[in-house]
Phi, psi and omega in degrees: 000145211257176175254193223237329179303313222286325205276327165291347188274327163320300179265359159102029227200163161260189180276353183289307173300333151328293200296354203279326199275326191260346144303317214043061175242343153222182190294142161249167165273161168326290199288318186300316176289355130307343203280311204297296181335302202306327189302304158344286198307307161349280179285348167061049184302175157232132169264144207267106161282302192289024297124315186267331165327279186309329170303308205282327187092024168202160201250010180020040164238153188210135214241156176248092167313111169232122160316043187279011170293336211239333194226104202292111188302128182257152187311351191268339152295337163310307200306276172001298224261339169298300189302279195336295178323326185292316195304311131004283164315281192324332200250007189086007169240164170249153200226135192233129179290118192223101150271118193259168145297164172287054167211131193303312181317306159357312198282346224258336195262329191280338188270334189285311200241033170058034173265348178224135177314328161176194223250162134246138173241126170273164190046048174256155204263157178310314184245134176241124172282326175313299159336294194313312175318322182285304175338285186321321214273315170111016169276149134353138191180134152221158246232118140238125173132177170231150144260186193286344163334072192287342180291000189279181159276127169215157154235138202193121167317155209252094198270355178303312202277323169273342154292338181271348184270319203306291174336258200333332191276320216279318167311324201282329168255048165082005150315102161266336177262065191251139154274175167237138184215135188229136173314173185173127182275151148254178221062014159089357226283322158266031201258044157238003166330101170010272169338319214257317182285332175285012161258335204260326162273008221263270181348271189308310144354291188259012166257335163310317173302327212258335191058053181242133193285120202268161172197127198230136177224148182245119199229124156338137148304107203149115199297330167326291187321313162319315168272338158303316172293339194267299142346283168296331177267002176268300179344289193309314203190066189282028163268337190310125182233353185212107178276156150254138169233118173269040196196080197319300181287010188226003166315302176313313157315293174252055145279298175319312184315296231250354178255355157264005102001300191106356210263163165259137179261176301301328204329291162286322189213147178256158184221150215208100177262148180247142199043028158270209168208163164329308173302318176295320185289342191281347197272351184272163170222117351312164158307112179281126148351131182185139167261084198317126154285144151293058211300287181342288211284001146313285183304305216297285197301310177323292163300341201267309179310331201264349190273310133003305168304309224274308155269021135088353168326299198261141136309295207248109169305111182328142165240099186221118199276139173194125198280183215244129180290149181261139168243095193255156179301200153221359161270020167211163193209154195304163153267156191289147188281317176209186168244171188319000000 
C-alpha cells in the first residue's frame, strides 16, 4: 500500500507538502498540488479519513437523516439520495446515509461525537424536535422541508403552488367534484410531516377559493391501502370525477380501487399523483399522471447549501421553494358529462 513518503517521493515535493494537500490544511500552489493529485491517483494512495480529521478538526463527511425506521423510502426518495451523494462526491466530501427514528434523542450520538461535518435532514415535520436539536448542537445543517421556522435553511417543494397547478389543470377540463387522498403512517407517526400537511392545507385553500367542496381521505402508503381509499371516497361522494394523490405507494391502489368500483380511469373518474416521478407513474394501467417531485435538483440544491455553510461561501443559507412540474398520462382527463 503505497504512503504519504511514496507520494512525495513520486511528486518530487516534501512529505509535510503531501500532508498540506491531503489535509487541507494549508495553500498549495496550483501546479505542485497538481503534480501531488497525479501522484495520488498513480500510486493508488488511500487517504487516512481518521488522520485527516485529526489535522484538519474535520471529518469532510455530511450524513443525511431519513426517518426511514418510520417511513418507508420510495423511488423517489432514492433519486434525491443518489444525486446528493454525487453532488457530495464532485465537492470533495462522503456522504453517509444515517437511518434514524423520528426521534431527536436518535441525533444525540451522531452530533455528539464530531463525526460529521454537518447535517441534512429529510422529512421534516411542522414542529420538529430534531431541528431544535440541531440549533442547539451549533452543527451546520440545511433542511429539505420546512418548519413553521422561516429563519432556518431549507430546500422544499413549493406545495402551494403545485396544488393550485394541480386545481387549475383539473378545473380547466370541466372538474368539479375533486378529493383528495392523502397519506398517514400508522400511529400516526408522521402526520405532522411537512409534506402531507402543507399539501391537505394547500388542497383546501383552493378548492374553497374556487368555491368547491374540498374532501379528503387518508391511507397508509401501500396499494390495499390505496384501493381502500378509493372506495371510501366514491362512498363519500359518488359524484367524484378526479382524485389527487399525495401518496406514492398507494397511487396504484386507487386506480384499482375505482375500476374495481366498475368506474373507468379517466373515461369517470381521473387520478393524477403527485410529488412523485414518471417512473412510478409508468408501473400503473392506465399510465398515470404526475406532478414529478424534483427530487435530483432537491438533492443538488440541498447538499450544495450545507456544503456552501461548511466553506463559509454564503453569508445567508438559502431558502427555496420548487414547484412540482405536470407530466400528463394517461390517467386524467376531460369530466364525464354523467357517469356510467
Amino acid at each position: 500500500m503505497a504512503t504519504m513518503r511514496d507520494v512525495a517521493e513520486r511528486a518530487n515535493v516534501s512529505i509535510a507538502t503531501v500532508s498540506f494537500v491531503v489535509n487541507d490544511t494549508k495553500p498549495v500552489s496550483p501546479a505542485t498540488r497538481a503534480r501531488i493529485v497525479a501522484a495520488m491517483k498513480d500510486l493508488n494512495y488511500q487517504r487516512n479519513v481518521v488522520a485527516r480529521a485529526l489535522a484538519s478538526h474535520r471529518t469532510r463527511i455530511i450524513a443525511l437523516l431519513y426517518p426511514a425506521l418510520d417511513h418507508r423510502a420510495g423511488p423517489t426518495i432514492m433519486k434525491f439520495i443518489t444525486k446528493a451523494a454525487s453532488v457530495a462526491h464532485s465537492r470533495g466530501y462522503d456522504f453517509v446515509l444515517w437511518p434514524v427514528s423520528n426521534d431527536a434523542e436518535q441525533m444525540s450520538h451522531l452530533l455528539a461525537g464530531g463525526l460529521v461535518d454537518g447535517v441534512l435532514l429529510m422529512e421534516v415535520q411542522v414542529n420538529d424536535a430534531r431541528v431544535d436539536r440541531l440549533v442547539e448542537s451549533a452543527v451546520p445543517f440545511a433542511l429539505i422541508g420546512r418548519t413553521n421556522d422561516s429563519s432556518l435553511p431549507f430546500v422544499d417543494i413549493d406545495f402551494k403552488v403545485t396544488l393550485e397547478k394541480a386545481l387549475d389543470y383539473f378545473t380547466s377540463l370541466g372538474h368539479t367534484h375533486i378529493a383528495l387522498v392523502n397519506e398517514h403512517t400508522p400511529g400516526g407517526l408522521l402526520d405532522d410531516l411537512g409534506p402531507l400537511v402543507r399539501t391537505e392545507a394547500s388542497y383546501r385553500e383552493g378548492m374553497i377559493a374556487r368555491g368547491l367542496v374540498p374532501q379528503v381521505v387518508f391511507c397508509e402508503g401501500s396499494p390495499q391501502s390505496g384501493r381502500l381509499a378509493a372506495t371510501d371516497v366514491l362512498a363519500l361522494n359518488p359524484d367524484t370525477t378526479a382524485i389527487i394523490v399525495m401518496n406514492e405507494n398507494a397511487a396504484f391502489g386507487v386506480v384499482s380501487g375505482i375500476k374495481r368500483s366498475g368506474l373507468l380511469v379517466p373515461e369517470d373518474v381521473s387520478v393524477l399523483s403527485i410529488s412523485t416521478s414518471s417512473e412510478m407513474g409508468a408501473l400503473s394501467d392506465p399510465i398515470l399522471s404526475t406532478m414529478n417531485a424534483p427530487a435530483s435538483e432537491l438533492g443538488e440544491l440541498g447538499v450544495g447549501a450545507l456544503i456552501d455553510q461548511l466553506e463559509g461561501t454564503v453569508a445567508h443559507p438559502p431558502q427555496l421553494l420548487i414547484a412540482c412540474p405536470l407530466v400528463l398520462g394517461e390517467s386524467t382527463g376531460p369530466a364525464p358529462t354523467r357517469r356510467r
